[in-house]
C-alpha positions in Angstrom: 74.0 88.5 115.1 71.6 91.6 116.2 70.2 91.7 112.8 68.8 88.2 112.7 67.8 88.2 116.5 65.6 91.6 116.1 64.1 89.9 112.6 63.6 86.5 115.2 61.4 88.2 118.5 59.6 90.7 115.9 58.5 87.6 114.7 57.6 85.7 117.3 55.7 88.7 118.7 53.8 88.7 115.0 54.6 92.1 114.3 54.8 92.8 110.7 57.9 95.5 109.2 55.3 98.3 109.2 53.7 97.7 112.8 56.9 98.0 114.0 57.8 101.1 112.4 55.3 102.7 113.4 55.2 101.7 116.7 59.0 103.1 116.7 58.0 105.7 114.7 60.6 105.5 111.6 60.0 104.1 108.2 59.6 100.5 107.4 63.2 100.6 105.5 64.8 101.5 108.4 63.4 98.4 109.9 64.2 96.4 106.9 67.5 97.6 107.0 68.6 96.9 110.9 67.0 93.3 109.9 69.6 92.6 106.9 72.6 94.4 108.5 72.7 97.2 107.0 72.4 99.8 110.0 72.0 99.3 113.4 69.3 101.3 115.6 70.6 104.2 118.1 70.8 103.8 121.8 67.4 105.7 122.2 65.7 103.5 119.7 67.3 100.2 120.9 65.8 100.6 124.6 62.3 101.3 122.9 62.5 98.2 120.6 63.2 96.2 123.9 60.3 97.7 125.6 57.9 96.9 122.6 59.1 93.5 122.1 59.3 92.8 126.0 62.8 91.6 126.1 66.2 92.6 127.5 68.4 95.1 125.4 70.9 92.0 126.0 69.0 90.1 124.0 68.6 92.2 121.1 72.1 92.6 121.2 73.2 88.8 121.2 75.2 89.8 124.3 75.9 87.0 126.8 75.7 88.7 130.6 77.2 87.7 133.3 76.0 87.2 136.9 72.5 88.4 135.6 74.3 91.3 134.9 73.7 92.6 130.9 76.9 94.0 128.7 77.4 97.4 129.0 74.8 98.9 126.1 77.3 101.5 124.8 80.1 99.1 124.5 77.6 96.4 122.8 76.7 99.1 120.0 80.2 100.1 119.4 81.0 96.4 118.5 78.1 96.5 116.3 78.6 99.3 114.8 82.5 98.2 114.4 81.6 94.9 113.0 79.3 96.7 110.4 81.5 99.2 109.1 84.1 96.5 108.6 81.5 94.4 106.4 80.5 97.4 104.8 84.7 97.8 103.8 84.7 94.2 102.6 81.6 94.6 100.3 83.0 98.0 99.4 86.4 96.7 98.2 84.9 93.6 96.5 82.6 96.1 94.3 86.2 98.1 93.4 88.4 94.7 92.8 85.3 93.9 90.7 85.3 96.9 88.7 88.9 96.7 88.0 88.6 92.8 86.9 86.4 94.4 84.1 88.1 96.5 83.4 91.4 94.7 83.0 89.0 91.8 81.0 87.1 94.5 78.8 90.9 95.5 77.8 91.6 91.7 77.3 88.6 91.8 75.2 89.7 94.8 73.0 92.9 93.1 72.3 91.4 89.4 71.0 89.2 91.5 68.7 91.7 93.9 67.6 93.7 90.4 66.6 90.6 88.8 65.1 89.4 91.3 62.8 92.0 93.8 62.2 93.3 92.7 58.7 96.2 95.4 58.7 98.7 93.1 60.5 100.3 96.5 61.8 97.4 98.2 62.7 96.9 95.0 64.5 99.7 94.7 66.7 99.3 98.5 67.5 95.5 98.4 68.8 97.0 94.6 70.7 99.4 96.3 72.4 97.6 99.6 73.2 94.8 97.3 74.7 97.0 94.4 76.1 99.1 97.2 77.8 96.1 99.2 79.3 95.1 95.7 81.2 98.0 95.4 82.3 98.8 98.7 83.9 95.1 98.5 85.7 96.5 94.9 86.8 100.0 96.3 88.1 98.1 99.6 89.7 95.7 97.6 91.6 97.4 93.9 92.4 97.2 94.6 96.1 93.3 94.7 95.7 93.0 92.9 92.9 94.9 89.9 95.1 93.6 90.8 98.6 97.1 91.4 99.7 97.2 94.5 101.9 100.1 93.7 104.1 102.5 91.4 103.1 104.8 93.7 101.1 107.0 91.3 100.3 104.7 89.1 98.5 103.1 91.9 97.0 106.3 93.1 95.7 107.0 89.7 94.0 103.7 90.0 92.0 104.7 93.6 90.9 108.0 91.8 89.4 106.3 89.3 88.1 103.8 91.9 86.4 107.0 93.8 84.8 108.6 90.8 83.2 105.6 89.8 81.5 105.2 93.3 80.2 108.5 93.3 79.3 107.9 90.1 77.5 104.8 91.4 75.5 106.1 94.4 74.5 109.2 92.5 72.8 107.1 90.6 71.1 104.9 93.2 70.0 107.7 95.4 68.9 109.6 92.4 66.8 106.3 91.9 64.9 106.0 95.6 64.3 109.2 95.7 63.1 108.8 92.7 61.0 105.4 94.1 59.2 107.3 97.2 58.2 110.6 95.1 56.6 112.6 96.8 59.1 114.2 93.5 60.2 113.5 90.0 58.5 113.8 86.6 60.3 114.7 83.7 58.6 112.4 80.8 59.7 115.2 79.4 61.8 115.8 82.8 63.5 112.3 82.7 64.2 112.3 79.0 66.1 115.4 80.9 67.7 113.9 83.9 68.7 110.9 81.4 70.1 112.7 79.0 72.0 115.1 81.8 73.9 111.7 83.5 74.9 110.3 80.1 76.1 113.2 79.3 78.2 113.8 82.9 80.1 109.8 82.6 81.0 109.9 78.6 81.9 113.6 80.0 84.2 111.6 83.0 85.8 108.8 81.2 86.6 111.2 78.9 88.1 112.9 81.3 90.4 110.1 83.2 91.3 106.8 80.8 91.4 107.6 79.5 95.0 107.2 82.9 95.9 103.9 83.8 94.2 101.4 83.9 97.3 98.3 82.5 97.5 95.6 83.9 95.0 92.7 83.3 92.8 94.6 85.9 89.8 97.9 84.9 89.5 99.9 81.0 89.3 98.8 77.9 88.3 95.3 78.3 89.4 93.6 75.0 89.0 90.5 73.6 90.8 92.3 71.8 93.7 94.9 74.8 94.0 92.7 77.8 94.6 90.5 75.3 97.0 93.5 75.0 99.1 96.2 77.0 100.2 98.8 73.9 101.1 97.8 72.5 97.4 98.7 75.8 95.8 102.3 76.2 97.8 103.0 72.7 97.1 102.5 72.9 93.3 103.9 76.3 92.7 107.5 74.5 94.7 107.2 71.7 92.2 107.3 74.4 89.4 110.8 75.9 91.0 112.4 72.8 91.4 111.2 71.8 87.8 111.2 74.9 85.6 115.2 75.4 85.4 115.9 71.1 84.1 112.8 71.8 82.2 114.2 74.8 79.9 117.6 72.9 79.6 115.9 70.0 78.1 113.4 72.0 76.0 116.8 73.9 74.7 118.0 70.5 73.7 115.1 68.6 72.0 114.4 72.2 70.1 117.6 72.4 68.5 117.7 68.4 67.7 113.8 68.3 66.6 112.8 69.3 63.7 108.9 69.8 64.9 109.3 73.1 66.6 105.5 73.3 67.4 105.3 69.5 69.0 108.6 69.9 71.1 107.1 73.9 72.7 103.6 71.9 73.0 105.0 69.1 74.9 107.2 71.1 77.1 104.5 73.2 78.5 102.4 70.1 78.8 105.1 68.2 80.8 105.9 71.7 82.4 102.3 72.5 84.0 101.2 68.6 83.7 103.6 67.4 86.7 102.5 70.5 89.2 99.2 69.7 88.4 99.2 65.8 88.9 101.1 66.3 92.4 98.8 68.4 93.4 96.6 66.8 92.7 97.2 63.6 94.7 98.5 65.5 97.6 95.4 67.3 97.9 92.8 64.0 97.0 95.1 62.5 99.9 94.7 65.9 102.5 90.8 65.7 101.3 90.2 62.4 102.7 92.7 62.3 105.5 89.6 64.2 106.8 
């Protein structure tokens, strides 16, 4: 790169920052910068560096020549130039995907707090799903950067549906506890496991239908250690959840209506539910890790 190669002859020549600046006459930050690829000198300034350091402009430019023939200078700097301003775009949309991560955290925050130490069990739910829905609108508004997906639609559109549903999800749950701190509508305790085990099953079916779909990302899925270190590892597992998830809420269904503990049955299902993914995973990606 031209940044390390300019900070490599300046010091072979044993020219401090500052003598070189002022042999080039510009400030020793702009020196500092070109070194750390920040900025790039100008034509005019490149062809005096060469001359002060007594080498080619080739050379500062880490261009290869051919038939002792250098790369064309202005072609050389646009690809420079090109190359920085796409770094400066990465770093640029890693600072904005990392203010919206705190921002959808700070509202994850707000809602475990609101949970904790609200004692009005309807003021509660309110200020949970005020925050809890703030997150997830920052989360739905900015998945495509959130997820580095900027041009499969497709996949992006999956994550959208996938963002909905779990609204959707919240927000019934939220309103049947508001509506059950106000009397408006009373559950029995078996309406209740009822209630619970209908909303188990549609999320353990959708994630069935649409986790083989999910793409590739650090936000989103069954993200454990050996699936976000692999791509493969991450497809494979999230398969294993489709084929799994539909046989998995039949049985749940059947063991929650037979079972009297409610709580151990749910517990066990998720267990066996993730547990099976995760341990094929696993050993197919232990097995791709050492076939190296």
């Amino acid at each position: 790169m031209m940044d390390e190669t300019i900070r490599r002859i300046r010091k072979e020549k044993g020219l401090s920052q500052e003598e070189m600046a002022v042999r080039l006459h510009v400030v020793r930050q702009t020196v500092s910068k070109w070194e750390t690829g920040r900025s790039v000198p100008d034509a005019e300034v490149l062809v005096r560096m060469a001359e002060l350091l007594e080498v080619p402009v080739s050379r500062l430019l880490g261009a290869d020549t051919e038939d002792g023939v250098p790369v064309e200078l202005s072609e050389e700097l646009a690809r420079v130039n090109a190359q920085l301003a796409a770094h400066k775009q990465q770093v640029q949309l890693l600072h904005r995907a990392g203010e919206k991560r705190g921002l959808v955290l700070f509202f994850a925050a707000a809602a475990m707090m609101a949970a904790l130490l609200v004692k009005n069990e309807l003021v509660a739910l309110l200020l949970v799903g005020v925050c809890t829905g703030a997150a997830v609108v920052v989360f739905y508004r900015n998945i495509a950067l959130l997820t580095r997906i900027t041009t499969a639609t497709l996949k992006t559109d999956v994550l959208h549906v996938t963002t909905i549903f779990d609204s959707v999800v919240l927000a019934v749950g939220i309103l049947c506890g508001v509506l059950t701190a106000l009397d408006v509508v009373a559950f029995s305790e078996n309406g209740e496991k009822m209630a619970a085990m209908l909303l188990v099953s549609c999320v353990l079916v959708f994630a069935g239908i649409m986790a083989p779909r999910w793409p590739y990302s650090r936000h989103t899925g069954l993200r454990l250690p050996w699936t976000l270190q692999d791509e493969d590892t991450w497809n494979l597992a999230h398969r294993i959840i489709g084929w799994i998830s539909l046989p998995t809420a039949l049985l749940y269904m059947a063991l929650a209506m037979t079972i009297p503990e409610f709580e151990i049955v749910t517990l066990g299902t998720m267990v066996i539910w993730i547990g099976i993914p995760g341990l094929l995973s696993y050993r197919f990606f232990r097995r791709k890790m050492l076939g190296r």
